[in-house]
MDTraj code that builds the backbone (N, CA, C; nanometers):
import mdtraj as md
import numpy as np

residues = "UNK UNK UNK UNK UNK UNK UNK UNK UNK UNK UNK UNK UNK UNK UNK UNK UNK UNK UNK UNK UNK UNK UNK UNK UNK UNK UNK UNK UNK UNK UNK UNK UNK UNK UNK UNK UNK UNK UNK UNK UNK UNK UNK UNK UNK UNK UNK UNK UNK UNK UNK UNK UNK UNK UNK UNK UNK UNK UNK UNK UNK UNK UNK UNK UNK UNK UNK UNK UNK UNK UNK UNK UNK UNK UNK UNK UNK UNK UNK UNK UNK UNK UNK".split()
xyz = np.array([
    [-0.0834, 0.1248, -1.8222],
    [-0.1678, 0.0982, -1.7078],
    [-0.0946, 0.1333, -1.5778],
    [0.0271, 0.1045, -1.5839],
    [0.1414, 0.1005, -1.4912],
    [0.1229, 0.2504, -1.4227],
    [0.1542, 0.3626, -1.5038],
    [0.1521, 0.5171, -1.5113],
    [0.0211, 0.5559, -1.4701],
    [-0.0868, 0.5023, -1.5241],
    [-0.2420, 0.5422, -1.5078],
    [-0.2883, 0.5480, -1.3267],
    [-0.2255, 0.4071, -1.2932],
    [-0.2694, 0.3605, -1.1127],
    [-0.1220, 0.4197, -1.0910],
    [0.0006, 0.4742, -1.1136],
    [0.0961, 0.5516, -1.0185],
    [0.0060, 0.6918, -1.0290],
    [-0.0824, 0.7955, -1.1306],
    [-0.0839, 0.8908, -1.1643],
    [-0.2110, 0.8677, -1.0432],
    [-0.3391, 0.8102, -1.0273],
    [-0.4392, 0.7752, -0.9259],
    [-0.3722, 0.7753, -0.8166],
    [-0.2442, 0.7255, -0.7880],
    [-0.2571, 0.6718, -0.6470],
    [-0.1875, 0.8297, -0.5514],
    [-0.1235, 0.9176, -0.6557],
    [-0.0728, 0.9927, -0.6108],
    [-0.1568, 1.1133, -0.5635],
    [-0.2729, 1.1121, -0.6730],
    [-0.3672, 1.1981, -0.6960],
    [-0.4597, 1.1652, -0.4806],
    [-0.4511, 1.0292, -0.4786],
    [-0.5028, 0.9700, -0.3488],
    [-0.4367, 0.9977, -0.2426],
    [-0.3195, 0.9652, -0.2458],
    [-0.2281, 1.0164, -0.1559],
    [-0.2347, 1.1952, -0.0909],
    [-0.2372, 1.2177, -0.2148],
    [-0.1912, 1.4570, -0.1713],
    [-0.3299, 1.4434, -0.0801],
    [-0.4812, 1.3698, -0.1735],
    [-0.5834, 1.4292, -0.1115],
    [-0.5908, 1.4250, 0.0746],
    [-0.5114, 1.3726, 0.1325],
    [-0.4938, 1.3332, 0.2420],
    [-0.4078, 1.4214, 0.3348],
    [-0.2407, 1.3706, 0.2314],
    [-0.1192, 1.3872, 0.2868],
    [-0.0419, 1.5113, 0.1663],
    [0.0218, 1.5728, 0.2236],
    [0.0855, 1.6916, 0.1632],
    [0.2333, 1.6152, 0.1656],
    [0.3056, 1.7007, 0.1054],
    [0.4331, 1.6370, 0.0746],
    [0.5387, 1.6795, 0.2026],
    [0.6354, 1.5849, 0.1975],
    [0.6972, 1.6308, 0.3284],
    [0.7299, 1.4875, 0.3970],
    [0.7857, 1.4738, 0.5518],
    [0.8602, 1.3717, 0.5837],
    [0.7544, 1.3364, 0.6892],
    [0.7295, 1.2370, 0.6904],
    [0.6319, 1.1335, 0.8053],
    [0.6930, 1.0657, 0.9007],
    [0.7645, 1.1070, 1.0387],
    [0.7887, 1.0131, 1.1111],
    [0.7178, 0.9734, 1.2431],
    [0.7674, 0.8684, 1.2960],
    [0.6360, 0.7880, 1.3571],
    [0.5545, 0.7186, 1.3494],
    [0.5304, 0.5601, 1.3992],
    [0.4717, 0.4887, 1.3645],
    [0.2899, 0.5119, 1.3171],
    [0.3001, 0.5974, 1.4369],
    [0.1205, 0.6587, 1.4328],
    [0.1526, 0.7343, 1.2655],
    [0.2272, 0.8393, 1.2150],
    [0.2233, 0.8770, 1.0916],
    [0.2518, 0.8319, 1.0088],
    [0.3409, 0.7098, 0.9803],
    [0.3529, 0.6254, 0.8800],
    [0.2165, 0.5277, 0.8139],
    [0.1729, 0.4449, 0.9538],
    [0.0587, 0.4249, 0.9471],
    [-0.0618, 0.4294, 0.9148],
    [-0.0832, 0.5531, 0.9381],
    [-0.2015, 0.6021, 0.8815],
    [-0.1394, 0.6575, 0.6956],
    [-0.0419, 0.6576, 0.6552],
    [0.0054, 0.6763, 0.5118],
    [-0.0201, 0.5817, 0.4789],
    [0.0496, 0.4790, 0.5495],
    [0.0071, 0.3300, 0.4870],
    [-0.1599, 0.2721, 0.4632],
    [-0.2331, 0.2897, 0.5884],
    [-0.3341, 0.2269, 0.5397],
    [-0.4688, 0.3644, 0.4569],
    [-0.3981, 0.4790, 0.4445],
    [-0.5032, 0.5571, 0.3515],
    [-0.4546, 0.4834, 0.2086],
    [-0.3341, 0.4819, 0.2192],
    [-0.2869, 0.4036, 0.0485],
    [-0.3618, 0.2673, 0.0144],
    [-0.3720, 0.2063, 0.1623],
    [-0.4201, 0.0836, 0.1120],
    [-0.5062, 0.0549, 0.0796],
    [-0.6246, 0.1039, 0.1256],
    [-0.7548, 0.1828, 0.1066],
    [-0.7936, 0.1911, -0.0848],
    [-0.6778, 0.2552, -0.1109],
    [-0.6804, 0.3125, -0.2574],
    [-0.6388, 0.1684, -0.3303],
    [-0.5478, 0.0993, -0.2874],
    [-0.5007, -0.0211, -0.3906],
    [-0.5759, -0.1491, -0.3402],
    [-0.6933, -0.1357, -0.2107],
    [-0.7837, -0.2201, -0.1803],
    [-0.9399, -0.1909, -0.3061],
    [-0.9739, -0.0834, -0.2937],
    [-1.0745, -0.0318, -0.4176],
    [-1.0157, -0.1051, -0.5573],
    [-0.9273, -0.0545, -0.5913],
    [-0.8560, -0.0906, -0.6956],
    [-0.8789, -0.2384, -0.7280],
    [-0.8081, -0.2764, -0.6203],
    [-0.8027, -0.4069, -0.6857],
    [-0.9646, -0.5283, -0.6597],
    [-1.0605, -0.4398, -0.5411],
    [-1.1529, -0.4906, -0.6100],
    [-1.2332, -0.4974, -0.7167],
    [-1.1841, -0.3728, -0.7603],
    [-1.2892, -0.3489, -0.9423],
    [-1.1829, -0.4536, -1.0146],
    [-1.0843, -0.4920, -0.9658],
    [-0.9921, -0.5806, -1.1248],
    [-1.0365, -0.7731, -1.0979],
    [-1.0569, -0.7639, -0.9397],
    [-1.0394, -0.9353, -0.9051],
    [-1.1503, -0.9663, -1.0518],
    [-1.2837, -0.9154, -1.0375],
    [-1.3667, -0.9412, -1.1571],
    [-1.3489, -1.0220, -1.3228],
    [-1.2337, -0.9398, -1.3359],
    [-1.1745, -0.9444, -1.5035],
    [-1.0241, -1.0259, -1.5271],
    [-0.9854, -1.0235, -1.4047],
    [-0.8476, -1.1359, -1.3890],
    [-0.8790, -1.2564, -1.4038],
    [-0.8050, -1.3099, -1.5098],
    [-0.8242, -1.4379, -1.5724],
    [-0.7255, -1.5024, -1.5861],
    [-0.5614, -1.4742, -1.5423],
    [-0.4789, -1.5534, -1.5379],
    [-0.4310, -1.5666, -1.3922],
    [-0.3546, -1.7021, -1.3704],
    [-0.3114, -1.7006, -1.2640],
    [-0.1449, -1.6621, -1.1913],
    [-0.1047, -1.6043, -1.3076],
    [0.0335, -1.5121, -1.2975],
    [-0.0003, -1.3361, -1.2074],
    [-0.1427, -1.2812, -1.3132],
    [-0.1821, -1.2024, -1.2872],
    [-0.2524, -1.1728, -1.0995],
    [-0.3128, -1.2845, -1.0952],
    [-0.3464, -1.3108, -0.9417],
    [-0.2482, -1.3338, -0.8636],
    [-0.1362, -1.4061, -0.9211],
    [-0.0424, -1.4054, -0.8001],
    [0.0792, -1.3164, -0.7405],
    [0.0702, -1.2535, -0.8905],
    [0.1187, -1.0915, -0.8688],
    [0.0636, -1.0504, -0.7823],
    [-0.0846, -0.9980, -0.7101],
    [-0.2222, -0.9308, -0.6848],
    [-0.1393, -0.9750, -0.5496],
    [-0.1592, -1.1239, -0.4899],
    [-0.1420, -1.1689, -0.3976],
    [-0.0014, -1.1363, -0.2831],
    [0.1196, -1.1185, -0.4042],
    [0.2353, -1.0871, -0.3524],
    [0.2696, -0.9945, -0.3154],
    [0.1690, -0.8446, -0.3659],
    [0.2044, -0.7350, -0.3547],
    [0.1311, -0.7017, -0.2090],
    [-0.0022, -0.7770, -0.2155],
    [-0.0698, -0.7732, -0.0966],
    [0.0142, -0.8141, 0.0588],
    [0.0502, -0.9117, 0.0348],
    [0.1718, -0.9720, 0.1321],
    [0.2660, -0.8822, 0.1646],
    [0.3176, -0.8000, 0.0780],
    [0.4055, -0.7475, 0.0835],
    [0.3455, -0.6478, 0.1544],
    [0.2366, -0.5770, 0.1520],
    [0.1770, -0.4346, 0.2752],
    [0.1581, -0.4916, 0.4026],
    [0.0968, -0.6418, 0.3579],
    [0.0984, -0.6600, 0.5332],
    [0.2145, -0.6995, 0.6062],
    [0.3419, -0.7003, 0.5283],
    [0.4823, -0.7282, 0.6418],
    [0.5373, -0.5943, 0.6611],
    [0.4931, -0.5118, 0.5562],
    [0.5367, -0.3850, 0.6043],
    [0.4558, -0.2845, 0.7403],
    [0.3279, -0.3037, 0.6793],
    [0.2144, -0.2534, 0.8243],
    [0.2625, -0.3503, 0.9348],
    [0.3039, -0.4932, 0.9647],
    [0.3606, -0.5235, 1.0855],
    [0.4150, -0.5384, 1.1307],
    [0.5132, -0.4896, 1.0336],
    [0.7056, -0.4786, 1.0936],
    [0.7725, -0.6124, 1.0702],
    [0.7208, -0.6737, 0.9772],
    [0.7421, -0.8337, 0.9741],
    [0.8756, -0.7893, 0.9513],
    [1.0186, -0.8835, 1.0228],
    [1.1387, -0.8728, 0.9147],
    [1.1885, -0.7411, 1.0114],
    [1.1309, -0.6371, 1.0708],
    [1.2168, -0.5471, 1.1546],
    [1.2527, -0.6089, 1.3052],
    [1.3358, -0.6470, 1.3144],
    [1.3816, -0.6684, 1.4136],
    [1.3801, -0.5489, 1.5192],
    [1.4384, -0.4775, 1.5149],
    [1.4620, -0.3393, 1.6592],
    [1.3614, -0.3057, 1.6889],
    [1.2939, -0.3392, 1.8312],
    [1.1258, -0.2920, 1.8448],
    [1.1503, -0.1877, 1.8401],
    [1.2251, -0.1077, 1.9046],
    [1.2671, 0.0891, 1.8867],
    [1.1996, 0.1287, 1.7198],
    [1.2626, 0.0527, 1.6578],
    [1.2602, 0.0677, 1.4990],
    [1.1084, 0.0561, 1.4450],
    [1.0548, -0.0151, 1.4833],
    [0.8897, -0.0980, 1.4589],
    [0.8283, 0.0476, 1.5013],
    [0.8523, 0.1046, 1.6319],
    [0.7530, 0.2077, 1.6733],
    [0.8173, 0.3544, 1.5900],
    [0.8833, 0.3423, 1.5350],
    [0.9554, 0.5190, 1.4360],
    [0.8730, 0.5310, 1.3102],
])
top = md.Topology()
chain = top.add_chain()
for i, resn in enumerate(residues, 1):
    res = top.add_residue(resn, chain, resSeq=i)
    for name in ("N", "CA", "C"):
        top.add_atom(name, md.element.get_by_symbol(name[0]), res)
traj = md.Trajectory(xyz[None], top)
């Protein structure tokens, strides 16, 4: 399953973004939230069929985890926040 949503998400990614180096908050950004986009779809077709609560809180942590990255949670150097 693991391989199946890396092999999708990449397939999501090119359709967008070509390969190559992204700098800048404005270009990171928009990487970030076209991806999120893709693992937001995603994971609404799964909330449905999730039946444990290990499985959800996985769901939850990973989610957490995009939004400290989309807000710089944890970067200290505002210089750094805007690259």
């Amino acid at each position: 399953m693991e391989e199946l949503i890396r092999r999708r998400a990449k397939v999501h990614l090119r359709s967008r973004f070509g390969s190559g180096e992204y700098r800048g908050s404005n270009k990171a950004n928009a990487v970030i939230q076209h991806q999120s986009t893709f693992y937001d779809d995603l994971l609404q077709s799964f909330i449905p069929r999730i039946a444990c609560r290990s499985a959800a809180e996985f769901l939850f942590f990973q989610y957490d985890e995009t939004w400290r990255i989309i807000h710089g949670q944890g970067i200290l150097d505002l210089q750094e926040r805007q690259e």
